[in-house]
N, C-alpha and C positions, 0 to 999 in steps of 0.2 A: 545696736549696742556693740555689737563684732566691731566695728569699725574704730573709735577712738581706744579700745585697748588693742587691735592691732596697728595703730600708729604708736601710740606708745611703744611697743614693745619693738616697730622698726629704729624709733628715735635712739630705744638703748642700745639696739643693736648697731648704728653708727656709732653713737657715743663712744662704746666699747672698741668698735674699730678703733675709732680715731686715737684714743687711750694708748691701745697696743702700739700706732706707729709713732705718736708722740716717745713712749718707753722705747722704742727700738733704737730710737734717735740717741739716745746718751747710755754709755757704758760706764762703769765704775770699779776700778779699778783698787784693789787691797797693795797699798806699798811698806814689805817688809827691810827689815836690815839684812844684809847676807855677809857672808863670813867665810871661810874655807871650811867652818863647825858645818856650813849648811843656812837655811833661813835660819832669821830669827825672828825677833818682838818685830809688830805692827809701828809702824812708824805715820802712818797717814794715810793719804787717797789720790789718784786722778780722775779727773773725771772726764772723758773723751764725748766731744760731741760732733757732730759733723754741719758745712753750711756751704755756699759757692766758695768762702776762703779755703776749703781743706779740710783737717781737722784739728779742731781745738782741743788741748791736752791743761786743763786745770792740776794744776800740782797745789796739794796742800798738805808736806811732810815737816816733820821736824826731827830733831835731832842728825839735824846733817849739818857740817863743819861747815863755817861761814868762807863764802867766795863762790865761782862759778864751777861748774860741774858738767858735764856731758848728760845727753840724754838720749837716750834711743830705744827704736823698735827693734828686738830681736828676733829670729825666726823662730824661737820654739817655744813655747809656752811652756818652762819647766826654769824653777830660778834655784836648784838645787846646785850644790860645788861639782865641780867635777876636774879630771886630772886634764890638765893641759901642761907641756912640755915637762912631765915627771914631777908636778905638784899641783896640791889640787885649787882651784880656781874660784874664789867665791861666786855665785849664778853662774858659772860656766857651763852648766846644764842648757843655757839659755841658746848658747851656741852661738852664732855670728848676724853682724848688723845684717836687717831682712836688706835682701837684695834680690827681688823677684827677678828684674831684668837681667843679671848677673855683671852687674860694671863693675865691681869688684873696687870701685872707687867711693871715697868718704869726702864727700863733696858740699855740704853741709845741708840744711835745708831747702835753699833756693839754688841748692848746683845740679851739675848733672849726673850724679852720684846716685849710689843707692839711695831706694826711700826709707832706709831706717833712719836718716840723718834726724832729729828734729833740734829745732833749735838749746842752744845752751841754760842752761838753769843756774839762776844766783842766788844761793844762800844769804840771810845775814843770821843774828844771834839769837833769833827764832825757831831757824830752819825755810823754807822756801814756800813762799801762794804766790802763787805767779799763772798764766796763763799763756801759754806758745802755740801759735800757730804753725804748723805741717801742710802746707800747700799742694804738696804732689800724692797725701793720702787723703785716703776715704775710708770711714769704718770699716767696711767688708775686708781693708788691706790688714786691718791690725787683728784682728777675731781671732783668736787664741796666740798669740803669741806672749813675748813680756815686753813691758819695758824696763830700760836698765839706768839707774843711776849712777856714776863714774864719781871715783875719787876727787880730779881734776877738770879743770877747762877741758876745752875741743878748738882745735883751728882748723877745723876740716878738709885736713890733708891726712896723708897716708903715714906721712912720716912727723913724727915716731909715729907708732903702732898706737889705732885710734886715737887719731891726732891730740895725743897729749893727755888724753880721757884716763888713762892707768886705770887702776883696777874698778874693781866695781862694787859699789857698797850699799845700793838697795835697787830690789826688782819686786812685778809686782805681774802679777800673769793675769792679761786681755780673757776676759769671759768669751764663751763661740765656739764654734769649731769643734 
């Protein structure tokens, strides 16, 4: 009799495994409004999974001004204002595009640039569901940091200052870490 309830109870004991890595697999992500006040109201979600393409960043926010937008991984997981060149910076807590390697370049997704690059996000009178893949991350890269949505576009260059991304009006801090 020992025997089919210690099989059962091995089967749950996989089952439960496999559960936990299947969960480990996708992140989800809270994306607020930010402001130089600080966060604000809940605007939406990403949901970050990982596969051979990289990782996939499901964005499903609204109330964001229709057209393209910047998107990136930042290095610090904190979407709080903070003071940069003597005013204070909405998510600027967040601190700068994650750049483990240190290229100090904004190269876009598929360049040779940091890896916070990820592809651009387009609004329309919604707000944005879209899904962008990030080819050169993997989960373990993102795990507590934020990601940050920008006022404008991105041409993934240096110039101007986050290519063309200007401020930033909602973040959303990576669970980990």
């Amino acid at each position: 009799m020992k025997r089919p309830i210690q099989m059962i109870s091995g089967v749950a004991a996989i089952l439960a495994i496999a559960t936990s890595v299947a969960v480990a697999q996708q992140l989800t992500v809270e994306v607020n409004r930010v402001s130089d006040a600080g966060v604000g109201e809940k605007i939406g979600s990403v949901t970050i999974t990982e596969d051979a393409k990289g990782a996939a960043f499901k964005v499903a926010v609204s109330g964001i001004p229709a057209g393209t937008h910047g998107f990136h991984v930042h290095e610090k997981g904190d979407c709080a204002a903070a003071m940069k060149d003597g005013k204070q910076e909405p998510g600027g807590a967040a601190a700068a595009h994650y750049d483990p390697e240190g290229k100090k370049s904004h190269a876009g997704p598929q360049g040779a640039g940091h890896k916070g690059d990820l592809p651009a996000l387009t609004a329309n009178a919604t707000g944005i569901n879209e899904t962008v893949i990030a080819p050169k991350l993997k989960l373990s890269d993102v795990l507590g940091r934020a990601l940050v949505i920008h006022e404008a576009g991105d041409n993934y260059s240096d110039n101007p200052e986050n290519g063309g991304g200007k401020g930033r009006i909602a973040c959303g801090i990576i669970p980990g870490n």
